[in-house]
C-alpha positions in Angstrom: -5.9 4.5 14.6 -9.1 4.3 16.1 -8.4 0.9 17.9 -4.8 2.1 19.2 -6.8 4.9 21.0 -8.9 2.5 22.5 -6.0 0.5 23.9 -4.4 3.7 25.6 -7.8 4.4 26.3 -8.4 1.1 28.2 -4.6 1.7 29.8 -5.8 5.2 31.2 -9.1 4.0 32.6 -7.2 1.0 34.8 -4.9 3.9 36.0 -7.6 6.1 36.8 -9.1 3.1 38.5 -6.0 2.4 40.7 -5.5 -1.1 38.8 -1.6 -2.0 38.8 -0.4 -3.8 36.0 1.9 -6.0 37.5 3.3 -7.3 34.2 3.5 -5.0 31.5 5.1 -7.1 28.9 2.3 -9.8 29.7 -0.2 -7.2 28.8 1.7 -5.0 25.6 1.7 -9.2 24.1 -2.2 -9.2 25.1 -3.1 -6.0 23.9 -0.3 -5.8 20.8 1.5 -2.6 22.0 4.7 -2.3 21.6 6.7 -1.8 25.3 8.1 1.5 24.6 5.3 2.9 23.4 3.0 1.6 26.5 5.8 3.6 28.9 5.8 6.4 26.8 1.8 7.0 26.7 1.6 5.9 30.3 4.9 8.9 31.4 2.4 11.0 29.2 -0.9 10.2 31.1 0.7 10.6 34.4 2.3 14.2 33.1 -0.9 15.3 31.7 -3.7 13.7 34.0 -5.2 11.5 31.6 -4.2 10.4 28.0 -6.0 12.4 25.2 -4.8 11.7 21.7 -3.0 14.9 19.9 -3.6 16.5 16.8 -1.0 15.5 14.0 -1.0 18.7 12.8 2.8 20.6 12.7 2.8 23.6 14.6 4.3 25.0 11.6 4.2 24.9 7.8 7.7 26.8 6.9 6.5 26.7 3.0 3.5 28.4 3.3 2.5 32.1 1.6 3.4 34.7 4.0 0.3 36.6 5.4 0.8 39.6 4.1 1.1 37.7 0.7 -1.9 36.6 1.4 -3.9 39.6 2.2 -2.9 41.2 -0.7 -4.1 38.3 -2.9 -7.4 38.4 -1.1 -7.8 42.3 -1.6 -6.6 42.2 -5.1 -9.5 39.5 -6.0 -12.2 41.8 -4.0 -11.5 44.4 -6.7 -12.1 42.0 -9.6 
């Protein structure tokens, strides 16, 4: 993981720096990214100002126990 992030890390810092990679299946072969992904993290740099990576956390966990659940659980061990 860590050296993926350094490779969109190094394609940010040439944007930032105005370098224009002429040809970009010349450098995904270099730099073993995968064409797609290089356009998607570079539409996502440009969209966002710079790339950052993202937490792989879901945004939701449909299984989990319901707050109030929860609560009650935590009150109900208080009184023990």
């Amino acid at each position: 993981m860590a050296r993926k992030e350094a490779k969109m890390q190094l394609m940010d810092a040439m944007h930032a720096a105005g370098i224009q990679i002429s040809n970009v299946s010349e450098w995904c072969r270099t730099h073993g990214v995968d064409r797609r992904t290089f356009y998607r993290h570079r539409a996502r740099a440009l969209a966002e100002g710079q790339w950052r990576p993202r937490s792989r956390r879901p945004k939701t966990i449909p299984h989990a126990t319901p707050e109030p659940v929860v609560a009650e659980i935590v009150r109900l061990r208080a009184e023990l």
